[in-house]
C-alpha positions as a Markdown table, in Angstrom:
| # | Residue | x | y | z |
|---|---|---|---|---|
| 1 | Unk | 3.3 | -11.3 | 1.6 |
| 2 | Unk | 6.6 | -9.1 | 2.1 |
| 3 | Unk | 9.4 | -10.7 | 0.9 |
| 4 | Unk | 13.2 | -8.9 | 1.4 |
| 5 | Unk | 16.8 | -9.0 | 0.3 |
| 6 | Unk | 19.7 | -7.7 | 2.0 |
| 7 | Unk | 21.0 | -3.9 | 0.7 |
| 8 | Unk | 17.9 | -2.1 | -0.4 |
| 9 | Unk | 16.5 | 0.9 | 1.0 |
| 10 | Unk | 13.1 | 0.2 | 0.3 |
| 11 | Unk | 11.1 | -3.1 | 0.1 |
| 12 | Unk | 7.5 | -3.4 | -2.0 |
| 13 | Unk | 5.1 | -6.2 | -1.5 |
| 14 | Unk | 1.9 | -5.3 | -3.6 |
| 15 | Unk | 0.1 | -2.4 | -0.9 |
| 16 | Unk | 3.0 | -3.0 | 1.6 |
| 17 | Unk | 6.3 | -0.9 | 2.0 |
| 18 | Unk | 8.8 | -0.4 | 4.9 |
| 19 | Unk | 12.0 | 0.4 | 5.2 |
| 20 | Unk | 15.5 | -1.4 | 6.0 |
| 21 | Unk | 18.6 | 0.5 | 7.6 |
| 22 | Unk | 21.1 | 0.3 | 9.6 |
| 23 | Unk | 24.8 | -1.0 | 9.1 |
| 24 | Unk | 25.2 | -5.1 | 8.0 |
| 25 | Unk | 27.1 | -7.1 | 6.2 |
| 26 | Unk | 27.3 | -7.1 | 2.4 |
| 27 | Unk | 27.7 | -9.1 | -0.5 |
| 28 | Unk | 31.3 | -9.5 | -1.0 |
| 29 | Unk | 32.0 | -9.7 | 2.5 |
| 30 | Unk | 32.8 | -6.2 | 2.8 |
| 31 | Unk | 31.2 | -3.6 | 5.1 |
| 32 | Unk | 29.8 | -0.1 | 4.6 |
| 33 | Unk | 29.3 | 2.1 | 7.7 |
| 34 | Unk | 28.1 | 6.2 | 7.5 |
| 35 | Unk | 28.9 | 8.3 | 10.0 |
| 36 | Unk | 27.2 | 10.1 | 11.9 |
| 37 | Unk | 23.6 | 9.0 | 11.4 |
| 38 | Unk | 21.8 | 11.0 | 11.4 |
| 39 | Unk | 23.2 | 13.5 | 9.7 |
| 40 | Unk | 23.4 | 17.2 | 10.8 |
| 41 | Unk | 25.8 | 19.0 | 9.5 |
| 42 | Unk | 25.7 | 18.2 | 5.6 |
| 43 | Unk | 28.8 | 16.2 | 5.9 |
| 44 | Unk | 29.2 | 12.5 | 6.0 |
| 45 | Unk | 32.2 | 10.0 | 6.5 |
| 46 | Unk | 31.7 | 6.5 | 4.9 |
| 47 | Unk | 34.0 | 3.6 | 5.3 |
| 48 | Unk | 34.3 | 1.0 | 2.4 |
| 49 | Unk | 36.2 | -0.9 | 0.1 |
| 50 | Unk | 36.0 | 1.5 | -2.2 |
| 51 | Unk | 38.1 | -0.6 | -4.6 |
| 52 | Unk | 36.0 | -0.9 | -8.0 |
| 53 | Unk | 33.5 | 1.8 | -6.6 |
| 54 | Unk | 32.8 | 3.8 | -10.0 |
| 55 | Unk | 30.5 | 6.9 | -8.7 |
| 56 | Unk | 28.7 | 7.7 | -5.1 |
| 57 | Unk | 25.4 | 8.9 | -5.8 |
| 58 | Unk | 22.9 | 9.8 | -2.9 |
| 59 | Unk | 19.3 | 9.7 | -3.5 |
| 60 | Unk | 16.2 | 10.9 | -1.8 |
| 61 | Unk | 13.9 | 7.7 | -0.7 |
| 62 | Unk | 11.8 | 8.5 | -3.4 |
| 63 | Unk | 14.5 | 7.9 | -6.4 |
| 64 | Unk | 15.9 | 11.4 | -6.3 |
| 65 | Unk | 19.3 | 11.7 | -7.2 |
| 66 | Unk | 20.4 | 14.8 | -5.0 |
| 67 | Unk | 24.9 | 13.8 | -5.5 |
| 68 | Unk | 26.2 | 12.0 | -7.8 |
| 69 | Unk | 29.9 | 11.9 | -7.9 |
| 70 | Unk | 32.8 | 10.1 | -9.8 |
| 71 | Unk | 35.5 | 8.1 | -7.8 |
| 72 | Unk | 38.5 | 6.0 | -8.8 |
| 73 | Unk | 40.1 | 4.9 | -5.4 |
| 74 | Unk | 42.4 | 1.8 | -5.4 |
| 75 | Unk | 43.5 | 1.1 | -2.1 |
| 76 | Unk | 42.6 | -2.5 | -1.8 |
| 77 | Unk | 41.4 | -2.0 | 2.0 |
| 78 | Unk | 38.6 | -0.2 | 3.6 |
| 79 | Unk | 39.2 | 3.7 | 3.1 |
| 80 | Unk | 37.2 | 6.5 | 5.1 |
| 81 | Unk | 35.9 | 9.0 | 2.5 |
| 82 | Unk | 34.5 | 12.7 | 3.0 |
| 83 | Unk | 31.5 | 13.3 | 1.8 |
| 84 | Unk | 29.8 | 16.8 | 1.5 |
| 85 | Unk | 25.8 | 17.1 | 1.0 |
| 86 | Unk | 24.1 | 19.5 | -1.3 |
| 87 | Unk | 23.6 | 22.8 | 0.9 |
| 88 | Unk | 19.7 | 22.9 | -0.2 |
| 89 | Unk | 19.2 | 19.4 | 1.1 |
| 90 | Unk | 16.4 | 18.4 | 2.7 |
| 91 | Unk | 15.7 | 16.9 | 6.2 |
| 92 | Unk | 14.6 | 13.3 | 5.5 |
| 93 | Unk | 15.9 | 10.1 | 4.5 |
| 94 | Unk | 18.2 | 9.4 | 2.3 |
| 95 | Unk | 19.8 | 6.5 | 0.0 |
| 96 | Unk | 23.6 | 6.2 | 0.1 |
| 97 | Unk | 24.6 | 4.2 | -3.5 |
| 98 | Unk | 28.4 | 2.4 | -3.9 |
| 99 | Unk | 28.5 | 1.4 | -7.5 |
| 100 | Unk | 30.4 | -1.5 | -8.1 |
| 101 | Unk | 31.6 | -2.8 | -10.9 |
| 102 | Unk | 29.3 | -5.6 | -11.2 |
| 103 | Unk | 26.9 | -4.8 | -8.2 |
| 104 | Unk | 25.6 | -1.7 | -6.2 |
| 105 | Unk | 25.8 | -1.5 | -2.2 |
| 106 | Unk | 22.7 | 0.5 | -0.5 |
| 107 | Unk | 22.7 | 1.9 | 2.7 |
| 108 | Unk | 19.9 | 4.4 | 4.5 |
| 109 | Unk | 20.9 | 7.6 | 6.5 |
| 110 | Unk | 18.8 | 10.6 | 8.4 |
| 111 | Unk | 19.3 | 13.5 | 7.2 |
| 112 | Unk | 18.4 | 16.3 | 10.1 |
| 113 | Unk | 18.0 | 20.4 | 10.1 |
| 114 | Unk | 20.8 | 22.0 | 11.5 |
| 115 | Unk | 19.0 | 25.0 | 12.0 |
C-alpha cells in the first residue's frame, strides 16, 4: 500500500518508491513555482512567500545537501528570488527546501548538462 502527502519529494511504502513533482498548492495557501524546469544553466528563479523562510537548501534526491543558504526576506507578498547552483553539480534531480518557521515547503526540479 503507498500512501502520500502533499510536498515531499519522495514517497516510501515498504519495497515501493516514486516520485512527486511538479508545481501545487501548499500548506498555507501559498504557492512555490521554479523556473525553468529543467534546469540548464545552473541558475534558478523561485517565486514564494518568502516571508518567514529561514534558509534555501537544495538537496540531491538521495538526502544530499548540495546549497544551503541563509535568507531573511520580509516582503509580505510573493518575491522572485535568484538562485545560483553549485558549478560541480550534477545532472539529476533535485529537492528545492523553503524552511519555514514552523513548516518546510518541498518542491522537485531537473537538473540537465549544459554541455
Amino acid at each position: 500500500m503507498v500512501s502520500a502527502s502533499e510536498g515531499q519529494c519522495v514517497k516510501y511504502s515498504n519495497d515501493v518508491s516514486y516520485l512527486v513533482s511538479g508545481i501545487d498548492r501548499v500548506g498555507d495557501n501559498s504557492e512555490l513555482s521554479i523556473y525553468p524546469n529543467p534546469v540548464n544553466n545552473g541558475v534558478i528563479f523561485v517565486l514564494a512567500d518568502f516571508m518567514d523562510v529561514n534558509t534555501i537548501m537544495v538537496s540531491s534526491i538521495g538526502g544530499k545537501i548540495v546549497l544551503s543558504k541563509s535568507i531573511k526576506i520580509s516582503v509580505p507578498e510573493p518575491t522572485l528570488q535568484e538562485i545560483e547552483l553549485p558549478g560541480d553539480i550534477h545532472e539529476g534531480i533535485y529537492c528545492l527546501i523553503l524552511v519555514k518557521s514552523n513548516f518546510s515547503i518541498f518542491r522537485t526540479f531537473l537538473v540537465h548538462s549544459n554541455k
